[in-house]
Backbone bond lengths (Angstrom), bond angles and torsions (degrees), N, CA, C in turn:
res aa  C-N    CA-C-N  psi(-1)  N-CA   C-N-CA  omega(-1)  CA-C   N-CA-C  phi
1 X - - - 1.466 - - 1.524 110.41 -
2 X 1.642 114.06 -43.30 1.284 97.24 156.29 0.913 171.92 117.98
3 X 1.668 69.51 157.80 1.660 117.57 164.91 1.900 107.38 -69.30
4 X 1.425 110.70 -36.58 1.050 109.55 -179.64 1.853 129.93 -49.33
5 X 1.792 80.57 -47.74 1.316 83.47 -172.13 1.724 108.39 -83.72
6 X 1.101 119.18 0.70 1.224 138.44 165.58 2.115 109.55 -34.09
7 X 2.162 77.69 -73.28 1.036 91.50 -162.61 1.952 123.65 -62.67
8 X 1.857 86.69 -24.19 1.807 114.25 -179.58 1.700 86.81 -38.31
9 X 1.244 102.87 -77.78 1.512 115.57 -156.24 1.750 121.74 -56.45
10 X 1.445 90.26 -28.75 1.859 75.29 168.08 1.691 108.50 -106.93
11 X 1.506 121.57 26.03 1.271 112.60 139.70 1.353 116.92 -73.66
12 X 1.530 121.26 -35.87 1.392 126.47 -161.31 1.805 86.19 -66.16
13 X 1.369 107.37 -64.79 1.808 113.21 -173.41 1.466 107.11 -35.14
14 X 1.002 113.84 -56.66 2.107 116.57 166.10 1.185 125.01 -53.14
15 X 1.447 106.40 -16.28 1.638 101.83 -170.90 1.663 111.63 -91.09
16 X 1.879 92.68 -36.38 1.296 112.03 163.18 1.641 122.39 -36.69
17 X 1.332 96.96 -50.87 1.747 111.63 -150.99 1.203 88.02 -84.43
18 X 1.595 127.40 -8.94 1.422 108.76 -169.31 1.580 114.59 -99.84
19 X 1.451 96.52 -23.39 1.535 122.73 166.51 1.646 124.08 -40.10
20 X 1.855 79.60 -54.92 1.911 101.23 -170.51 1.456 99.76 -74.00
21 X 1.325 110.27 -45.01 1.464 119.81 -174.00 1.760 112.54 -46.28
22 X 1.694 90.74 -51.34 1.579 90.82 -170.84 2.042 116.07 -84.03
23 X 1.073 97.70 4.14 1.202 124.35 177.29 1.972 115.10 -74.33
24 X 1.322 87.01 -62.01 1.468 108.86 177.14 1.450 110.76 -49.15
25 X 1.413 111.50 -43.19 1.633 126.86 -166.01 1.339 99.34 -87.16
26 X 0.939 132.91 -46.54 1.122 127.93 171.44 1.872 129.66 -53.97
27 X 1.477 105.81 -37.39 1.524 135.13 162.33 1.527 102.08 -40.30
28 X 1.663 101.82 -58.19 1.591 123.41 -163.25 1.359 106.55 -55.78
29 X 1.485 110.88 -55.40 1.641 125.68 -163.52 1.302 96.85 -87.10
30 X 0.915 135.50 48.66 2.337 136.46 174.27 1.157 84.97 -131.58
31 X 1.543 118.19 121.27 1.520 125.96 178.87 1.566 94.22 -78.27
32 X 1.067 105.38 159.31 1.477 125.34 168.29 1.244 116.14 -64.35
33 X 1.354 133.10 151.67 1.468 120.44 171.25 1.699 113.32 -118.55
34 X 0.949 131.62 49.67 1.539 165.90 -122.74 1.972 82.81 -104.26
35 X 1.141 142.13 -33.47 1.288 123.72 -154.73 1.702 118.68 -116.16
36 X 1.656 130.38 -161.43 1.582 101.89 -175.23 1.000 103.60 -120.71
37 X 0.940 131.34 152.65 1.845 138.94 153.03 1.550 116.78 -38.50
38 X 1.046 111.84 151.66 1.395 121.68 166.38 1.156 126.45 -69.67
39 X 1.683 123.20 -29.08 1.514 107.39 138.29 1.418 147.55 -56.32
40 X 1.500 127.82 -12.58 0.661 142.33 -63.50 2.137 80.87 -179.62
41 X 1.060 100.85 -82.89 1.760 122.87 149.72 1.417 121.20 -61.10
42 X 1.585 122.20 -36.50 1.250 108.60 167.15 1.922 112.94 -82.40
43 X 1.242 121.74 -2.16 1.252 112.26 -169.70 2.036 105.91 -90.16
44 X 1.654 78.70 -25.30 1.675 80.13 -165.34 1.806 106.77 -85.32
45 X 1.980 107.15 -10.92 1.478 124.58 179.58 2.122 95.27 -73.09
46 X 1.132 112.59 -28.31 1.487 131.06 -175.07 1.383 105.88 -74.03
47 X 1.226 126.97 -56.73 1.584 135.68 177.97 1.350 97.02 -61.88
48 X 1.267 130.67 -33.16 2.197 110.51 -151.07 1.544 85.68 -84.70
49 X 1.488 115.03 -39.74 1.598 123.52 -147.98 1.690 94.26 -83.13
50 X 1.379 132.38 -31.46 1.039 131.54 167.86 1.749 109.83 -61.13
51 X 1.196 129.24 -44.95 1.470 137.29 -154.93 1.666 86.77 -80.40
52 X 1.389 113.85 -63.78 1.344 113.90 165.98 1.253 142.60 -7.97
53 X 1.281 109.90 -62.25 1.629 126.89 174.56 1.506 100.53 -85.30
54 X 0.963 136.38 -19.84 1.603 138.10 162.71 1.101 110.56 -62.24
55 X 1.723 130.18 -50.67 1.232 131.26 -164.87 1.482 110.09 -88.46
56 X 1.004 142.52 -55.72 1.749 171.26 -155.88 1.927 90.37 -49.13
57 X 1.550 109.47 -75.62 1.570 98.79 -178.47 1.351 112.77 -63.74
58 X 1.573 153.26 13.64 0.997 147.39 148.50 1.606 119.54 -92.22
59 X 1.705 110.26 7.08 1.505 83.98 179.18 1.731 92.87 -106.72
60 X 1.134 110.77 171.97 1.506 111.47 -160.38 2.411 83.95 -119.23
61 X 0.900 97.30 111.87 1.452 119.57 172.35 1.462 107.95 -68.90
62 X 1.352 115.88 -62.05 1.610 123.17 -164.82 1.778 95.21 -54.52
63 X 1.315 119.63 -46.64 1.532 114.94 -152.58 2.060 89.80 -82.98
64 X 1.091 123.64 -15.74 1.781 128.12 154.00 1.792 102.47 -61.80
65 X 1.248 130.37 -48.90 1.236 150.66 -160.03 1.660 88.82 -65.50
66 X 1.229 109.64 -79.90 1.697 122.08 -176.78 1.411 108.03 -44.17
67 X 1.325 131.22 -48.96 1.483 138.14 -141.70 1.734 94.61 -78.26
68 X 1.612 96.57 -41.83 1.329 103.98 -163.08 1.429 104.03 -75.58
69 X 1.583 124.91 -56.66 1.413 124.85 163.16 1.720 116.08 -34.82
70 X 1.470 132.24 -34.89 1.111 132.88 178.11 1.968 101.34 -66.50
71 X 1.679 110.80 -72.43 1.293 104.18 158.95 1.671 130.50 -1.00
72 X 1.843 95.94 -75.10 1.744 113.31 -162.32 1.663 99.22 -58.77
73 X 1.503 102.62 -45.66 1.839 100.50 -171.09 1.483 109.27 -73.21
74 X 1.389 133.38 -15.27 1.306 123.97 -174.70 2.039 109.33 -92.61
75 X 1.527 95.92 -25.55 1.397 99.12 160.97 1.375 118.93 -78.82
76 X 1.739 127.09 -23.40 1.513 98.09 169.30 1.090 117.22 -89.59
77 X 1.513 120.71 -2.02 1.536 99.96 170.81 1.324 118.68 -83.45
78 X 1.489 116.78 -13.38 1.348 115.29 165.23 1.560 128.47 -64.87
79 X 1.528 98.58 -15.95 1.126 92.10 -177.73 1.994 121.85 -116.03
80 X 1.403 87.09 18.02 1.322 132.08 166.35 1.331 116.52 -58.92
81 X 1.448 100.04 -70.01 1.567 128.97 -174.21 1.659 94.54 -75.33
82 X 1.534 122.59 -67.58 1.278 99.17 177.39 2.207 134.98 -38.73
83 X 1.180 81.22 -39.89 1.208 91.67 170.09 1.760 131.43 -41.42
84 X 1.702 100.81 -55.72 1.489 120.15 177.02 1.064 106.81 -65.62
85 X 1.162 120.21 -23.78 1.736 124.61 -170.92 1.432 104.44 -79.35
86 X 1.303 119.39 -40.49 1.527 121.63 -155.59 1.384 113.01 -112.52
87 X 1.464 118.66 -17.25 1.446 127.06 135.59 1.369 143.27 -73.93
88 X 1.760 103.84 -16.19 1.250 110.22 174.29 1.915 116.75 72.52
89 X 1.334 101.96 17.98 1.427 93.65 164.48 2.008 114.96 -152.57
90 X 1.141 116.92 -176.36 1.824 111.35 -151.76 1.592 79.84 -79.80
91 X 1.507 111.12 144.50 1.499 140.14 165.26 2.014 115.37 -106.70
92 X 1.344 108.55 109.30 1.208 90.54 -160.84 1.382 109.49 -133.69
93 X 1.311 106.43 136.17 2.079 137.80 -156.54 1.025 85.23 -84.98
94 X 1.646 124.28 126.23 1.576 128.63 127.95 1.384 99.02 -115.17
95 X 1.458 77.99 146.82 1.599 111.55 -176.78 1.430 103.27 -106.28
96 X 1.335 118.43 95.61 1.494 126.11 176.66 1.610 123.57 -73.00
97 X 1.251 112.73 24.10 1.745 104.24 179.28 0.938 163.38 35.62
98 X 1.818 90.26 -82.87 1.646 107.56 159.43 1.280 120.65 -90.72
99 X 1.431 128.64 5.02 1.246 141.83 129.32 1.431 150.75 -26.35
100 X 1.631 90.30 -67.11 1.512 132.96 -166.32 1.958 110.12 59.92
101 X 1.300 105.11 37.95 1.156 113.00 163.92 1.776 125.55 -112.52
102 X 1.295 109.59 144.14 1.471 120.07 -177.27 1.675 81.89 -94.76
103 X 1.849 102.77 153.53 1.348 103.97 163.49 1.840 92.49 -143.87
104 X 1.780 116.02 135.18 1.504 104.96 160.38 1.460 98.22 -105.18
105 X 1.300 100.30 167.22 1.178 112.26 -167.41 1.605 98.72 -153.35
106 X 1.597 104.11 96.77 2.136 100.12 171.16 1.210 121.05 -64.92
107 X 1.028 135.24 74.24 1.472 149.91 166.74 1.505 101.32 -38.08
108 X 1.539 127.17 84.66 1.513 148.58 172.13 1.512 106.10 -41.17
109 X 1.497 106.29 -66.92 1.583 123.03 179.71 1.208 141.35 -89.72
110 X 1.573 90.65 2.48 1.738 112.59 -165.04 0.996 122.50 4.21
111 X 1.559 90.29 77.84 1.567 122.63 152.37 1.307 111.70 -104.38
112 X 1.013 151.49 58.61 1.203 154.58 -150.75 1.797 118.67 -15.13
113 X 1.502 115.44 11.04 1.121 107.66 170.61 1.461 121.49 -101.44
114 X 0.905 115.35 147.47 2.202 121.19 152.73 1.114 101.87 -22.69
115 X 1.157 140.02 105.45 1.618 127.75 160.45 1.975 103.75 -100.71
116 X 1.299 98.31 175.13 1.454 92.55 164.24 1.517 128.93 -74.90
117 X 1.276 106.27 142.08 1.864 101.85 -171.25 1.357 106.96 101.80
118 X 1.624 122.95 -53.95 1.138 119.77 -151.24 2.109 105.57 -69.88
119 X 1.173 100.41 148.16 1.272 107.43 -164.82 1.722 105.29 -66.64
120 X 1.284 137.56 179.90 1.448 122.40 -177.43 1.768 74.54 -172.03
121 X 1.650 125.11 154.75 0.960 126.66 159.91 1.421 112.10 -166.24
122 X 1.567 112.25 134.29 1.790 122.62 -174.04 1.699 104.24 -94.16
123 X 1.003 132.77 120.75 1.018 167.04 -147.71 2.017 111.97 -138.24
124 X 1.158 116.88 75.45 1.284 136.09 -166.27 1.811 116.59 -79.67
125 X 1.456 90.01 108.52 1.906 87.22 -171.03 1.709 127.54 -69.77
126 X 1.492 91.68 9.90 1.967 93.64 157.92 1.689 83.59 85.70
127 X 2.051 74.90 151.63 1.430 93.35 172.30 1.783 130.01 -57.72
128 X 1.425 111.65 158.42 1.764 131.07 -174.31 1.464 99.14 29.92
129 X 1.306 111.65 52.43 1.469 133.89 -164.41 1.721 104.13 -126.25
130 X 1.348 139.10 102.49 1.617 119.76 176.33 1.719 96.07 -129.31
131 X 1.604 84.11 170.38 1.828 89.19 154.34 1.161 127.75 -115.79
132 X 1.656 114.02 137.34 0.916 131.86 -137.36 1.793 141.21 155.58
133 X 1.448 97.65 135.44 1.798 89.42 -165.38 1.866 104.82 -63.78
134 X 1.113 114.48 -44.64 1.310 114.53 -169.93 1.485 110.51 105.99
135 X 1.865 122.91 -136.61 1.012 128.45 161.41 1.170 114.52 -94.30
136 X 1.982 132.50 -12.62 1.094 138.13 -170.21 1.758 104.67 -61.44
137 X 1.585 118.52 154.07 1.265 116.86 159.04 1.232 132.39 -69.25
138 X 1.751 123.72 147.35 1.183 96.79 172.76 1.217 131.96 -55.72
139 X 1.189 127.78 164.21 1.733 147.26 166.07 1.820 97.86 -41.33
140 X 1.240 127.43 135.66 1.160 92.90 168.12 1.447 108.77 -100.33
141 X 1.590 140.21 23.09 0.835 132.65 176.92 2.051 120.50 -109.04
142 X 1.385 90.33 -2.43 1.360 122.53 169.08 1.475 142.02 -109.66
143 X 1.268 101.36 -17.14 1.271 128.37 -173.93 1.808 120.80 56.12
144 X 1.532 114.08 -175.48 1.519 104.42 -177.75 1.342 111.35 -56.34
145 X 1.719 116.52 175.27 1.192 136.23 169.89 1.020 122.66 -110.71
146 X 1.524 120.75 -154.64 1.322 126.30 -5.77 1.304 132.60 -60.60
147 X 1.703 125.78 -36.40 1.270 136.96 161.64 1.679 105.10 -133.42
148 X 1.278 90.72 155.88 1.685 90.73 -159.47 1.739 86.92 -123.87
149 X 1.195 155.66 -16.85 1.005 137.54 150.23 1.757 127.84 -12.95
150 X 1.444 134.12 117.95 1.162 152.67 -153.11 1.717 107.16 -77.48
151 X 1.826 92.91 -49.69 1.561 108.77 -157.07 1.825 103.47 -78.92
152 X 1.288 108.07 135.06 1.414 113.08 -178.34 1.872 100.40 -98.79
153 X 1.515 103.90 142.81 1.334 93.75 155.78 1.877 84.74 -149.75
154 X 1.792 96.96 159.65 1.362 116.14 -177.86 1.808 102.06 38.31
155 X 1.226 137.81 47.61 1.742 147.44 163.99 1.925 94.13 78.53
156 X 1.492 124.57 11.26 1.564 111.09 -166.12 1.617 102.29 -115.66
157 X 0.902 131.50 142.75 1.914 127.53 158.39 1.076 115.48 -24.50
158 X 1.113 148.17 129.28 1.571 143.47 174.29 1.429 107.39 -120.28
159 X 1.628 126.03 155.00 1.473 131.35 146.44 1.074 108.14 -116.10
160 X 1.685 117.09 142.06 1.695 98.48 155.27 1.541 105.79 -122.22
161 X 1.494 101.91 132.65 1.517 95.89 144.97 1.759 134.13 -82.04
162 X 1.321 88.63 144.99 2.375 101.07 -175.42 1.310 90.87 -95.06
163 X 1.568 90.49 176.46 1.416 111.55 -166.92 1.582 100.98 -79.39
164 X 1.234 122.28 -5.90 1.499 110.43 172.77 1.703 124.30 -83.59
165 X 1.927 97.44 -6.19 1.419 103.91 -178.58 1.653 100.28 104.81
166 X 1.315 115.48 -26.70 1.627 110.70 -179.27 1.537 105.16 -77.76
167 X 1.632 89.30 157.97 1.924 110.25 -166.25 1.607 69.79 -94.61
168 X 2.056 104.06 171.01 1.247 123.87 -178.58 1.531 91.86 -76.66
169 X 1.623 114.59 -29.98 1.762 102.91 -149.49 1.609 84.86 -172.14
170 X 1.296 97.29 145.87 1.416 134.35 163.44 1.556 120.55 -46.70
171 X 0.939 127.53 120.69 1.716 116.68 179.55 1.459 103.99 157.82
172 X 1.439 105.15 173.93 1.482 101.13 -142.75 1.989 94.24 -141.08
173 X 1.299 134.76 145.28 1.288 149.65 161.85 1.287 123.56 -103.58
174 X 1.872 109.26 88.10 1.415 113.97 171.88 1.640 109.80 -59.97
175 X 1.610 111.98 148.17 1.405 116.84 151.75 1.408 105.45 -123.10
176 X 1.647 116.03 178.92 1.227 126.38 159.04 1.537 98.24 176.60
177 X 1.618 116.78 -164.17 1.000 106.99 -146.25 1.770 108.32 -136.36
178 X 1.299 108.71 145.46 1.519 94.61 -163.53 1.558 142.75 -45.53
179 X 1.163 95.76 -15.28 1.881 114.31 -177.73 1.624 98.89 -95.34
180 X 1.366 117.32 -6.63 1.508 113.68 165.41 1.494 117.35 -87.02
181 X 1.459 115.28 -11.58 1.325 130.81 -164.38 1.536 101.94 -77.79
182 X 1.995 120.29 -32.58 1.011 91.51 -175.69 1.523 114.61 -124.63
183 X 1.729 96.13 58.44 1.393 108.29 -168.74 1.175 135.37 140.03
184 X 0.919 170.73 -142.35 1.698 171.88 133.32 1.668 88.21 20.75
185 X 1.947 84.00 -163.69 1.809 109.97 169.45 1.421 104.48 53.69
186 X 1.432 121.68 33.49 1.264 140.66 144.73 1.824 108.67 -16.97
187 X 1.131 94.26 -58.26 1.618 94.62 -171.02 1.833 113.38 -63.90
188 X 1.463 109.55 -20.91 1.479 120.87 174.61 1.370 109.94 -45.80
189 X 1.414 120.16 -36.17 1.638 129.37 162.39 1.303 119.84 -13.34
190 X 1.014 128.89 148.06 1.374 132.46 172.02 1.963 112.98 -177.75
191 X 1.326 113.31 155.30 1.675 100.43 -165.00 1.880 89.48 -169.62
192 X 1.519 81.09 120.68 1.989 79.53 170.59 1.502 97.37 -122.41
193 X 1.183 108.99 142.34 2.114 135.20 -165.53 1.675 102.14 -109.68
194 X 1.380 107.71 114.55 1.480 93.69 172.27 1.719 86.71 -108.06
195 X 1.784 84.72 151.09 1.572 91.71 159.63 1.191 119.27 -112.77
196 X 1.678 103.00 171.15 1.934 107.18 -151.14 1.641 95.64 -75.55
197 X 1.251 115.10 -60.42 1.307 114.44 -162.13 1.447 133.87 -40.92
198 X 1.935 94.56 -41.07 1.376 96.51 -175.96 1.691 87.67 -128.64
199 X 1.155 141.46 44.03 1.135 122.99 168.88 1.869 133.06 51.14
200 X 1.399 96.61 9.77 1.558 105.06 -166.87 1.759 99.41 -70.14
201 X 1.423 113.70 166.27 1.241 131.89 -168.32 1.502 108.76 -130.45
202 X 1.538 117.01 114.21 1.464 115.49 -152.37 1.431 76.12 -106.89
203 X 1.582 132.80 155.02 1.490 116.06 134.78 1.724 127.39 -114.34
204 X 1.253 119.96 168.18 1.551 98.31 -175.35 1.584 88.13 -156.08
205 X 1.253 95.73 155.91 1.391 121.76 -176.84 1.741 112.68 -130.32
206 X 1.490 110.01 148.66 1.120 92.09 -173.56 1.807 114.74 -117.10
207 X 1.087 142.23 140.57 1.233 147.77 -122.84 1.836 95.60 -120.92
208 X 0.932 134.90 -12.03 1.410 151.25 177.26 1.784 120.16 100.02
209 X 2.006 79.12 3.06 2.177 76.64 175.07 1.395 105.01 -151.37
210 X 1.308 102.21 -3.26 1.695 112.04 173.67 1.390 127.69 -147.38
211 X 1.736 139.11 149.80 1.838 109.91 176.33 2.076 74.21 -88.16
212 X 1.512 70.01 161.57 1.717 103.92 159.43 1.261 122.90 -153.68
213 X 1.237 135.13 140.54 1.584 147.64 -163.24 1.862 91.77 -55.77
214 X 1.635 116.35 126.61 0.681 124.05 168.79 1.884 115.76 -76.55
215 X 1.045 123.13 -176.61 1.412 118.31 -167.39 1.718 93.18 -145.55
């Protein structure tokens, strides 16, 4: 007898384990539902495209347009000056204006002309992009614009950097941007200053009541 009831109870213990067991496996094999509906993706495709057209006419492009043209011209003259240094002969900036083109030009023999061979390159200051003070005031440490450089080459402003890294002369290249040309958007201003001695490249932007060193 028991033995009987012995045996009752570890059927029940087996019946258990077979329960939990088949329980568990079953737990295991139920995929997860971890991902989104298609309503779900179209509601949140509904929110970006709504925020979108809200945001887009408030961002102002041209003053991205300017910032970056201020950027491009302060890196080629840096890399202007590097140049004279590491070739050992004058590297030389025209400032094309009525253009709106930069041109370097490695002056081999510095003679200040184009010779044959010598490299020459146009360098384009981007769209609703010109040169030019705008409506901003001059700098007062630069005076008016558009470029204040003295030395002419081919009828345009020129700089050169020497092989020591020094500019010929002091002076400065306003930009700004065409819808400033006929009026307002003062702040479209912008003006980078090299100095003679060491060739450094200041840039400045103008804030609508003062320049201040751009960053």
């Amino acid at each position: 007898m028991f033995g009987t009831e012995v045996e009752r109870y570890c059927g029940r213990v087996n019946d258990y384990r077979d329960q939990a067991m088949s329980g568990t496996r079953s737990t295991l094999r139920q995929p997860r539902n971890t991902g989104f509906t298609l309503m779900e993706i179209l509601i949140v495709m509904s929110i970006i495209g709504i925020v979108t057209v809200i945001a887009i006419p408030s961002i102002d492009f041209t003053r991205y347009r300017i910032d970056s043209a201020m950027r491009g011209l302060g890196a080629s003259l840096l890399s202007a000056q590097r140049a004279a240094v590491t070739r050992q002969h004058d590297v030389i900036v025209l400032i094309d204006a009525p253009n709106n083109i930069i041109r370097l030009h490695e002056d081999r023999n510095d003679n200040r002309d184009v010779d044959a061979g010598e490299l020459l390159r146009a360098i384009p200051l981007g769209e609703a992009v010109v040169v030019g003070q705008g409506s901003a005031p001059a700098h007062p440490g630069v005076g008016p614009g558009p470029v204040t450089f003295t030395k002419l080459m081919d009828g345009v402003p020129s700089l050169s950097f020497h092989r020591n890294g020094a500019a010929s002369e002091f002076g400065g290249v306003y930009l700004t941007t065409r819808r400033a040309l006929s009026g307002g958007h003062a702040s479209d201003s912008r003006l980078l200053v090299i100095e003679r001695a060491t060739g450094r490249v200041t840039r400045y932007r103008y804030t609508g009541s003062t320049w201040v060193e751009a960053t």
